[in-house]
Every structure is written in structure tokens, then in C-alpha cells.
C-alpha positions as CSV (number, residue, x, y, z in Angstrom):
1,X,5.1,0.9,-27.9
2,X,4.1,3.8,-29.8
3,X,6.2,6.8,-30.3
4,X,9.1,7.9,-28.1
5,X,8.5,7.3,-24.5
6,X,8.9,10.2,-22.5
7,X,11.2,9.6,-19.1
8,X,9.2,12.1,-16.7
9,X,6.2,8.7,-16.1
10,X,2.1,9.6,-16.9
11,X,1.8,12.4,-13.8
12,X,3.9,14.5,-15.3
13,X,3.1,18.1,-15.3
14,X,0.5,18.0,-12.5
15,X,1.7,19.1,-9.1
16,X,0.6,18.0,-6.1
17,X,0.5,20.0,-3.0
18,X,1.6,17.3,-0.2
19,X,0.7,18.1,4.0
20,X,0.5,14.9,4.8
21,X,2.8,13.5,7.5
22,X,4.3,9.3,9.2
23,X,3.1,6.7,6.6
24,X,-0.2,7.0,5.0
25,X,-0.7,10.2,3.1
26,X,3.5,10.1,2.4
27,X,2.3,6.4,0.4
28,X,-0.2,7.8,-1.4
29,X,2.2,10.9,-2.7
30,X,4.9,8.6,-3.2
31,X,2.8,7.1,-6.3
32,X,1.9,10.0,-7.7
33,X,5.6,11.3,-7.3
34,X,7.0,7.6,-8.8
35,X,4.4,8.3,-11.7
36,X,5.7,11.4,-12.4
37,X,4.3,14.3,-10.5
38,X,5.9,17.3,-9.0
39,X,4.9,16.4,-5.4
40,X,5.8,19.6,-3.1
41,X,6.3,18.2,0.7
42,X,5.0,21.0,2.5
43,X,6.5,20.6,6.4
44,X,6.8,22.2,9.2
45,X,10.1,23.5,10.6
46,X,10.2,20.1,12.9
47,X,10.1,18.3,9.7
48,X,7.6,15.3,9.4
49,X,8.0,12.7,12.4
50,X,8.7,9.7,10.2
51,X,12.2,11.6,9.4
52,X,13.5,9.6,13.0
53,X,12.1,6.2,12.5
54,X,13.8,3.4,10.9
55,X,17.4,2.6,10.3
56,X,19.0,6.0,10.0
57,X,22.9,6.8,9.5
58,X,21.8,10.7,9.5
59,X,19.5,12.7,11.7
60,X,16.2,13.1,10.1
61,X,16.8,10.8,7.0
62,X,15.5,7.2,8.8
63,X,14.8,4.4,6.3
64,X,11.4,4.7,6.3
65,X,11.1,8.5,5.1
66,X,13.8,7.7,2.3
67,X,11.3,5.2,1.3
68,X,8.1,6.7,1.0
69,X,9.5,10.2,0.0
70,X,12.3,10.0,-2.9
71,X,10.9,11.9,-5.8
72,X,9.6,14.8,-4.1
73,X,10.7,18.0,-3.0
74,X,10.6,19.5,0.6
75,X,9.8,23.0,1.7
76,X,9.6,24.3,5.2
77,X,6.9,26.7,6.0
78,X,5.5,27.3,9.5
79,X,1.8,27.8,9.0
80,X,1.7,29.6,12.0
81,X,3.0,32.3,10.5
82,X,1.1,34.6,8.4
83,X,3.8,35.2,6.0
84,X,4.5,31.3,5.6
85,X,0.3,31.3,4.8
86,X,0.4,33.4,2.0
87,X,3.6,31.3,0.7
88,X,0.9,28.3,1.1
89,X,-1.7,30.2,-0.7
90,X,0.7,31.1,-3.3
91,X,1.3,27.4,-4.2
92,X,-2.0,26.3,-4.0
93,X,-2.9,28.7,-6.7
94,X,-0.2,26.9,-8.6
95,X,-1.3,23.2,-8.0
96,X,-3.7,20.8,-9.4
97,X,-4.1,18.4,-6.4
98,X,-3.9,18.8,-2.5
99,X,-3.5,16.1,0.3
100,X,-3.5,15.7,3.5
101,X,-4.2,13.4,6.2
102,X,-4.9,16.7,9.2
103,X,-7.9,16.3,11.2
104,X,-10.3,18.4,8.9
105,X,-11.5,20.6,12.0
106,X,-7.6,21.3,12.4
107,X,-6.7,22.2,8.6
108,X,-10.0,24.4,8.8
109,X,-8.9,26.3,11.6
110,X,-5.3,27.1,9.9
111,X,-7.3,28.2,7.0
112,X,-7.2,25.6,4.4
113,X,-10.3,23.8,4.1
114,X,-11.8,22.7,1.3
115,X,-13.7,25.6,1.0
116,X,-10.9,28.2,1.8
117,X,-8.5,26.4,-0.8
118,X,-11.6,26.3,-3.6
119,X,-11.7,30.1,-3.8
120,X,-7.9,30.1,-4.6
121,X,-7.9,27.1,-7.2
122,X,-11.6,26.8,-8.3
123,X,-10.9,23.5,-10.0
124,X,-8.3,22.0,-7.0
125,X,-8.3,18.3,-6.6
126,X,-8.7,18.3,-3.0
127,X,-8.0,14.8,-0.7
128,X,-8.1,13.9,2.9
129,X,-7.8,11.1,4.8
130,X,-9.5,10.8,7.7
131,X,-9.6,8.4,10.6
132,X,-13.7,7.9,10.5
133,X,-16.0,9.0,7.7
134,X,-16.8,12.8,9.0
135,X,-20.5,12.3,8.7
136,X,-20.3,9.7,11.1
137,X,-20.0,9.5,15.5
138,X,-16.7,9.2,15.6
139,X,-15.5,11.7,13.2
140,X,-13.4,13.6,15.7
141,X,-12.0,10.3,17.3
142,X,-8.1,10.0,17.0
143,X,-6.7,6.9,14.6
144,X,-4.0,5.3,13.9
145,X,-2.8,2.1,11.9
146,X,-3.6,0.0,15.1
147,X,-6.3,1.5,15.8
148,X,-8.3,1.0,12.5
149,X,-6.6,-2.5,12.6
150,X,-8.7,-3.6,15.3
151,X,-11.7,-1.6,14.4
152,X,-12.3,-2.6,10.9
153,X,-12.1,-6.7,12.0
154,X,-8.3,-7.0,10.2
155,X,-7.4,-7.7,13.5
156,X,-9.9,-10.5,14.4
157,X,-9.8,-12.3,11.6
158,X,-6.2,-12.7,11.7
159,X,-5.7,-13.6,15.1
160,X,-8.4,-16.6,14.5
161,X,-7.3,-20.0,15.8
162,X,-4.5,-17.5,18.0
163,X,-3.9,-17.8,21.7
164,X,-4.6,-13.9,21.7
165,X,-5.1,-10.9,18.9
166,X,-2.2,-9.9,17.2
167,X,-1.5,-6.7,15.1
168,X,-0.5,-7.4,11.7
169,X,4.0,-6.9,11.5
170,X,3.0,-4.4,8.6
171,X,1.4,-0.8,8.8
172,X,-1.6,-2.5,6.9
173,X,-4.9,0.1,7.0
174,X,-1.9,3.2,6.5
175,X,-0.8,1.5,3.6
176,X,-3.5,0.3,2.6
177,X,-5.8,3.0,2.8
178,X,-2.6,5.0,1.2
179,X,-3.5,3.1,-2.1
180,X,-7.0,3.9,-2.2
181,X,-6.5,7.7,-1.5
182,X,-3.9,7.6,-4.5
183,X,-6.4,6.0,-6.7
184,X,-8.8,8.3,-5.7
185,X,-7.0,11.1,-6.7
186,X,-6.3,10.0,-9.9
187,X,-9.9,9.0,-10.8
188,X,-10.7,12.8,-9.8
189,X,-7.8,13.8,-11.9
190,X,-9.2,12.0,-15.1
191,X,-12.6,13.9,-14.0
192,X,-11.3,16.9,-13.8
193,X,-9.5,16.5,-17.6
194,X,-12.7,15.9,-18.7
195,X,-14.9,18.1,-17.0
196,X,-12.8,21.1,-15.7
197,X,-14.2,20.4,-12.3
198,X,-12.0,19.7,-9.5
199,X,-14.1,17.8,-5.7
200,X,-13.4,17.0,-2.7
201,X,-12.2,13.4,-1.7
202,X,-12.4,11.8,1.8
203,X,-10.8,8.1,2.6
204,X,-12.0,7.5,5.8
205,X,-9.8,5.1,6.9
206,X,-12.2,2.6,9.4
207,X,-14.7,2.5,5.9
208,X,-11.8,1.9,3.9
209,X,-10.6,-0.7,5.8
210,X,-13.8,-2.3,6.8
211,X,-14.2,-2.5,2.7
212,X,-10.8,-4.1,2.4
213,X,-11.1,-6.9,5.1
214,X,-15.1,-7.9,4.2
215,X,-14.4,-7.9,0.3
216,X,-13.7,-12.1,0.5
217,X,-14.8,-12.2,4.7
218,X,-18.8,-10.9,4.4
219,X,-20.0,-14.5,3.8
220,X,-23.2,-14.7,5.7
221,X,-23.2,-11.4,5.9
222,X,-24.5,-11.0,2.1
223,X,-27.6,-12.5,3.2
224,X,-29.7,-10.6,5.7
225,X,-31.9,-13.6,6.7
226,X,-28.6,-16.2,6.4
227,X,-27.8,-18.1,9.5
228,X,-24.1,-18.5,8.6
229,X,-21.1,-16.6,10.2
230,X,-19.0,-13.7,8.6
231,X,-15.7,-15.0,6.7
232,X,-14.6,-16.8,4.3
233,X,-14.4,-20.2,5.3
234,X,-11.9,-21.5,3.2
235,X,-9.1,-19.3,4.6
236,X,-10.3,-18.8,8.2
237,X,-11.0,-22.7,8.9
238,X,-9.5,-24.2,5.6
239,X,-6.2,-24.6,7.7
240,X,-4.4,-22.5,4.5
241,X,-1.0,-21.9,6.2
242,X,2.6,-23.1,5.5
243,X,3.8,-26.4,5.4
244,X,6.5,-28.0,7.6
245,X,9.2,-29.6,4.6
246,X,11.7,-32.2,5.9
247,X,14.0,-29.1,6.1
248,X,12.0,-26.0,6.8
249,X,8.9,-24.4,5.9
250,X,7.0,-24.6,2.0
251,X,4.2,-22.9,1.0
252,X,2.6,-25.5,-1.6
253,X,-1.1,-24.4,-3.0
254,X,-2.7,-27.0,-5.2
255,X,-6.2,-25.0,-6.2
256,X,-7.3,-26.4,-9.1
257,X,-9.0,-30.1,-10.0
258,X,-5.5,-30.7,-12.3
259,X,-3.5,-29.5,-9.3
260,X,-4.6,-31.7,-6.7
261,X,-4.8,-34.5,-9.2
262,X,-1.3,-34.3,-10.6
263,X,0.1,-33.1,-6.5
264,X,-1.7,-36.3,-5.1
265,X,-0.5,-38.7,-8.1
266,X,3.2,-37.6,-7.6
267,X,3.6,-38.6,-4.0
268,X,1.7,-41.8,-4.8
269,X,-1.8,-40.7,-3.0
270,X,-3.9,-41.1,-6.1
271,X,-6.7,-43.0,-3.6
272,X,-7.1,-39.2,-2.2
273,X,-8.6,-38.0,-6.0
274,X,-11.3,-40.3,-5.3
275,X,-11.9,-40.5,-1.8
276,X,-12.0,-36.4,-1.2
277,X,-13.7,-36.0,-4.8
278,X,-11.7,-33.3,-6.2
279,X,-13.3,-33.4,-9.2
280,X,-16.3,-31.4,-8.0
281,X,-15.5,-28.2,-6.7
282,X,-18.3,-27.7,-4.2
283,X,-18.0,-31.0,-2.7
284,X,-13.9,-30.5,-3.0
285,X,-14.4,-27.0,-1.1
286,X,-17.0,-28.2,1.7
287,X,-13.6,-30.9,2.6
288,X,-11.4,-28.2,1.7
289,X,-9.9,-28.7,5.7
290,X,-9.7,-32.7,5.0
291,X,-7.9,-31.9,1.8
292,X,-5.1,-29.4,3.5
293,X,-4.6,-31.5,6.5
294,X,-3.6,-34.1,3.9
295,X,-1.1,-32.2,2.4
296,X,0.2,-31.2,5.9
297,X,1.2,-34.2,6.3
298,X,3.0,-35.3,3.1
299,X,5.3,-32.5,3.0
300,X,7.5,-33.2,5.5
301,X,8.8,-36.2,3.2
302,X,10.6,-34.1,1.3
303,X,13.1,-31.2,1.5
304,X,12.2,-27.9,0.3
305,X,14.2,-27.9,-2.6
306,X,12.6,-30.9,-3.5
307,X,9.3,-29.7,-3.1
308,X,9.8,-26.5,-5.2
309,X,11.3,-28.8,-8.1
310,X,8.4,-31.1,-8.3
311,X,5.7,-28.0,-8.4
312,X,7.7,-26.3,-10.8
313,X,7.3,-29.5,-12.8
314,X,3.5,-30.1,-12.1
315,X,2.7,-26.2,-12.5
316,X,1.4,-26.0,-8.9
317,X,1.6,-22.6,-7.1
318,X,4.9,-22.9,-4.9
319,X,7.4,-20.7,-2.9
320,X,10.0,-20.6,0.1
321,X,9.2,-18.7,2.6
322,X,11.2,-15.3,2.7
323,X,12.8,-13.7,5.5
324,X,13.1,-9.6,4.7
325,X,17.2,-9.9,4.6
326,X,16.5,-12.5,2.2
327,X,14.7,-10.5,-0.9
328,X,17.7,-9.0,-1.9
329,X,18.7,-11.9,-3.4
330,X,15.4,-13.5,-4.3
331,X,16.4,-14.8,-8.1
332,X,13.4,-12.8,-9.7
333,X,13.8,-9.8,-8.0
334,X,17.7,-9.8,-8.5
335,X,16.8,-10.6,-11.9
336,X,14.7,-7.4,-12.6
337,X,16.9,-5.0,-11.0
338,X,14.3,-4.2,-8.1
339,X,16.9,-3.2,-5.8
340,X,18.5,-0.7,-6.6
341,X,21.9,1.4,-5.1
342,X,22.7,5.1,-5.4
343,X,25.0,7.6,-4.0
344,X,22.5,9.9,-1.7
345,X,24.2,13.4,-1.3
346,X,23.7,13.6,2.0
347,X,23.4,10.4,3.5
348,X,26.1,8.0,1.2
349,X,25.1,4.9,-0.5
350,X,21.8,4.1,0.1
351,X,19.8,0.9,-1.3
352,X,16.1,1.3,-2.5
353,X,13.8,-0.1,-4.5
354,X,12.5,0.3,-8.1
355,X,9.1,1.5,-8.8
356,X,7.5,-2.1,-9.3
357,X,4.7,-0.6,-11.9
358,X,5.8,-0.3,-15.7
359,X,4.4,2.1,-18.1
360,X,5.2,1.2,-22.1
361,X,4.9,4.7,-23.1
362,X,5.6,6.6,-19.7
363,X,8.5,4.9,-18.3
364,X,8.7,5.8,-14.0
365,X,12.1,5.4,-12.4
366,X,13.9,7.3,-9.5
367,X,14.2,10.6,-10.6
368,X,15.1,12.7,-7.4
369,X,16.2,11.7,-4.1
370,X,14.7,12.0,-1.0
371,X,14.9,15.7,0.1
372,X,16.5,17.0,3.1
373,X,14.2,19.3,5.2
374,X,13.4,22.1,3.7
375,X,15.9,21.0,1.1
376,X,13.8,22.5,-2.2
377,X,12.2,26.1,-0.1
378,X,14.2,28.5,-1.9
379,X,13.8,26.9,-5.4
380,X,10.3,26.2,-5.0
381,X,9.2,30.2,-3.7
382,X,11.2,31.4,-7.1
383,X,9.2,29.0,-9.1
384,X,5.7,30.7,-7.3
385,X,6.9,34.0,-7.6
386,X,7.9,34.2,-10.8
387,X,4.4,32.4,-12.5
């Protein structure tokens, strides 16, 4: 570590304009605000819907929007209003990024666009994400996580081998496509430092997506003239799933040739190394289905506990199978302080976790808590007024 590491994490100093709104856009801020940035919630006097999902104890402060919105501040303006515009202007002209996830013909029509925004803050990092590229058919087509789920293929490769398609349990393209549009503000940030220049950024979210599922699933799609199917075989018809134990469920992945050499050599299957050649990668990957159905049927000899103590040994890739009330006390996580509790001042003891990302010279913690609506206006309208 070199010098002394400043507590405020590598955004500091840049502020972020935030409209978005639900899941999506409030991810992607929530980085930027973890690493550091002074992310301004900008929301309307209903507040953002996410407020009443979740687990809540207080109106408008569900689990979900404590999660994906500590570290920022809240302002209410009504951009209806022409007053509550100018307020908008104001602290554009102050900002070095704006997001929002607003159908772009909608944003236009309340004045900031790209274009409007540009001539207040020449060099204005400005984001959207939208639901289909706009230079595309279905730019003015609704979308929503579900949506984008089944469009982009998520949705059909999952439910493979399924008596009927199945939505992932897990806002997957919002989150997802959340990560990229953070990313993507930060690489215009770094351009921006070195240029002067701020852009314009859209994440479509089907493209996005579409990118996401086919990055290990184009297969014969690589090849124009290739007469083999999409996907990657090795997941979609390996049979790559959990394993019954004697007293639950294991997830045991031997992957390389010293993996399923020492796994098969331990239970006393060492006829397998030979039989399903494991020494040679291609020919162990075109039985790669052989190979798991084998192990699908030793691992109900022995108990989970067991199972995990004999990887461990062998240094093959092993782990229970978590329920969500069971992380809390997962050893590793307990271990590095991921959870962590707090006294919220308006809602009482609240349990959230750490930023998972560490920085060396930029340490990023929980710096503010999630804001009540409009929690941060007045403070925020001083700060605009007075630079």
C-alpha cells in the first residue's frame, strides 16, 4: 500500500446525477456510490416504486431499496414543475455523470436529453439504459427484467431439459445489465480525465443481455457454414447439476485430468481413469455426460460432510448448497465481516452487507445510509446555490 489510504473509496469527488428508478439503474449507482461518489437520487414526490417492495418495517424503506441505495442522497423535485426544472438544471451544471433508465423519447420531452443536458455541462457523462438498442425496431417497446429474460435466450437455455420455461428466481438482465451500465460509465469517466470530453452511453438491455447469455452459448453459431446447434454443450447436456449425498444435496466439480484422477482413485473407481480417458481432454469432454452420470451415482455413498472433507483434501472444487437464511452464517462470509448491522435512524437495526470489492489505497465501506425521501433536498439546493 502506498501512502495513506484515503476513506472516501476511488469515485470520490465526482457526482453523479441519479433518475433512475426499481432495480437496474439504482445497481448501477449503487457502485459508483459504494466506490465513493456523491450519487444525488433525484425522485419524484411519489418516491421511486422499489421504496414498497421487499421486507419493510417502515413505509417506503422496503429491503430492497435499503439495499441498492445506502450511500446516496435523496432529493424530491417534481419535474413537472418549472421551478423544480431549473433546480434540475442547476445540478446538472454541477455534476460529472447523469443516469437514467427513462424511455429516451420521455426524458426528451421533460427537457433533458442528451442534447438539452450537453449545452448545460458541455463535458457531462451522460448514460441510459434502454430496453432495446434505439436504432433498432423495437426501440419504443416497453421492458422489463422478464421481458429481456426471455428475449435475449436466458430464459431458454435455462429451462432446457425443463417440463416448461422458467424465469430465473433473480432479477438477472436488471442486474446484470446494471453492471455493465456502471462499467460503462466509468470507462467514459477515465475518457473524459483524459480527454476533457464527456459522450453519450446507451445499454440497451436485450443487446446486453443477448451478449451475456451467448459469451459461452454461441457454439455453432461462431461458424456461419457449421451444422451444430447454439450452446455450450458441456453445461446444457453435460448433466452439470447437484449431486444427491447420502444426506442432502453436494455440489462436487472435478474439472481437471488430476481431479478426476485423484476423485475416481478415492472412491475406489480407478478403472473409470482408463475406461472414460481422462487424460485427454477432448476425448474426456466429448464423454463429458458419461463422466457426470458417474459421479451422480457415487455420491450418494457418502454424507455431505463427508464429501466436503475428502475434496478439501483432494483440492477438488466443492460446496453445500446454500439456502438465502443460511449465508449469514456461511464460515467465510462470517469470517470477513460481510454482514454487517447498524442502527438506521429511521427504520432501527437494520442488517446489510459490505461492499464485497477492496481497494488497497481507496478503502469503500458504508458511508451513509439509505436516505429517506427527499431526505437530503434542502442540503443539497444550498450546496447548488451557493457554487
Amino acid at each position: 500500500m502506498n501512502g495513506t489510504p484515503s476513506m472516501n473509496g476511488p469515485l470520490a469527488g465526482i457526482r453523479v446525477v441519479d433518475l433512475t428508478s426499481v432495480v437496474l439503474g439504482p445497481l448501477a449507482t449503487h457502485l459508483m456510490a459504494d466506490f465513493g461518489a456523491d450519487v444525488i437520487k433525484v425522485e419524484s414526490p411519489a418516491g421511486d416504486i422499489i421504496r414498497s417492495n421487499g421486507v419493510s418495517r417502515k413505509r417506503g424503506m422496503g429491503s430492497i431499496y435499503l439495499a441498492l441505495n445506502r450511500n446516496k442522497r435523496s432529493i424530491v423535485l417534481d419535474l413537472k414543475d418549472e421551478k423544480d426544472k431549473d433546480r434540475l438544471r442547476k445540478l446538472i451544471a454541477t455534476a460529472d455523470v447523469l443516469v437514467h433508465n427513462m424511455r429516451v423519447k420521455a426524458i426528451e420531452r421533460l427537457g433533458f436529453g442528451y442534447d438539452a443536458v450537453r449545452e448545460l455541462k458541455p463535458d457531462i457523462v451522460y448514460c441510459v439504459a434502454t430496453g432495446f438498442g434505439q436504432d433498432g425496431p423495437y426501440r419504443n417497446k416497453p421492458a422489463f427484467d422478464e421481458i429481456i429474460q426471455a428475449s435475449c435466450g436466458f430464459v431458454g437455455v435455462s429451462s432446457l431439459g425443463k417440463e416448461q420455461p422458467e424465469y430465473s428466481p433473480n432479477l438477472i438482465a436488471d442486474k446484470t445489465v446494471g453492471l455493465y451500465m456502471a462499467n460503462a460509465v466509468m470507462a467514459a469517466m477515465v475518457h473524459r480525465y483524459r480527454s476533457g470530453q464527456g459522450q453519450y452511453i446507451e445499454v440497451p438491455m436485450l443487446e446486453t443481455m443477448a451478449s451475456f447469455v451467448l459469451a459461452e452459448h454461441m457454439g455453432g453459431l461462431s461458424f456461419p457454414d457449421s451444422d451444430e446447434p447454439a450452446g455450450y454443450k458441456r453445461i446444457v447436456k453435460g448433466g452439470r447439476r447437484p449431486y444427491r449425498s447420502r444426506d442432502g444435496w453436494i455440489c462436487v466439480l472435478p474439472y481437471t485430468e488430476a481431479h478426476w484422477i485423484a476423485f475416481f482413485n478415492a472412491v475406489g473407481k480407478g478403472e473409470l481413469i482408463e475406461s472414460f480417458e481422462v487424460g485427454d481432454r477432448q476425448k474426456r469432454n466429448a464423454r463429458i455426460q458419461e463422466l457426470y452420470a458417474a459421479v451422480a451415482s457415487i455420491t450418494p455413498l457418502k454424507t455431505t460432510a463427508e464429501w466436503i472433507a475428502l475434496c478439501d483434501e483432494l483440492d477438488i472444487p466443492v460446496a453445500e448448497i446454500q439456502a438465502l437464511e443460511d449465508l449469514p452464517s456461511h464460515p467465510h462470509l462470517q469470517s470477513v465481516g460481510f454482514f454487517e448491522e447498524s442502527d438506521h435512524p429511521t427504520v432501527g437495526p437494520i442488517c446489510q452487507t459490505r461492499p464485497p470489492i477492496q481497494f488497497s489505497a481507496t478503502p469503500v465501506g458504508l458511508r451513509r445510509h439509505a436516505p429517506e425521501l427527499g431526505e437530503n433536498t434542502e442540503e443539497v439546493l444550498k450546496e447548488i446555490s451557493a457554487e
